[in-house]
N, C-alpha and C positions, 0 to 999 in steps of 0.2 A: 562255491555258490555264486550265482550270479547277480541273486539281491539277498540281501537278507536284513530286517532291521531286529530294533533293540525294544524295549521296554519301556525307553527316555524319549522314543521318539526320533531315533535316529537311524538314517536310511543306508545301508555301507551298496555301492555300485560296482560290480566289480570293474577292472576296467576294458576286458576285451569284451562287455557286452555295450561298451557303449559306442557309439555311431559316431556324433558329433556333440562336442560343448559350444553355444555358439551364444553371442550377445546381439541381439538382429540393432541394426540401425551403427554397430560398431566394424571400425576395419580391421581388428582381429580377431581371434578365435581361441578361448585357453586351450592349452594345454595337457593330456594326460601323460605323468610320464611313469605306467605301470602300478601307480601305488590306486587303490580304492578309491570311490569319490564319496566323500560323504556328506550326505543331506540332512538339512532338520526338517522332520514334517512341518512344523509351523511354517516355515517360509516357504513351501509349494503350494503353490497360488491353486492351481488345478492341474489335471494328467487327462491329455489327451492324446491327440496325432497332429501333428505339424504338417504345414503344405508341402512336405514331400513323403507324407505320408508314414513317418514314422512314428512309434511311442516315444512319445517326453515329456518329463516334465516341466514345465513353466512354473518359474522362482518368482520370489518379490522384488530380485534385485534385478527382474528382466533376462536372465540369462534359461537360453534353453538347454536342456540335458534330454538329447533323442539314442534311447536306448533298442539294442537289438533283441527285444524279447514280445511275447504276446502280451497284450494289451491285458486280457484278465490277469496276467500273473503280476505285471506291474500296479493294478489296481485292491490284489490283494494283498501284496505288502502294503501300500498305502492305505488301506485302511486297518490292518494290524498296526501299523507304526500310528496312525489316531489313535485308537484306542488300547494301546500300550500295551501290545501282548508281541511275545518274541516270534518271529515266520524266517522262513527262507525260502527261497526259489535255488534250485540246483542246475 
């Protein structure tokens, strides 16, 4: 699965759909090395497209996560992962 979250509110990414992890204003960029990324809804600030036009999400601690999927399908995990029901994207 490429998203899938939980019932707690937790978002699992897998990692070959993501693009790039990136902290703008910093001169590095984390790291995925194969395992999941996983997110708390609470700290995704909002889900949109970033200026190079890709889907991410935007955290509280400033870091972007731009993922290689449609936009509805990221917005509908993210509102299963609010309101606390289990989804996945394949």
């Amino acid at each position: 699965m490429k998203l899938k979250c939980t019932s707690t509110g937790i978002i699992y990414v897998k990692q070959t759909s993501i693009i790039n992890i990136k902290r703008p204003n910093s001169l590095e960029g984390a790291k995925v090395l194969g395992k999941p990324v996983i997110l708390n809804v609470n700290n995704v600030v909002f889900l949109s497209h970033n200026s190079d036009g890709h889907v991410t999400f935007f955290m509280q601690n400033g870091f972007e996560i731009s993922i290689n999927i449609f936009f509805s399908e990221a917005e509908q995990i993210l509102i299963s992962a609010i309101g606390g029901q289990e989804d996945g994207i394949i």
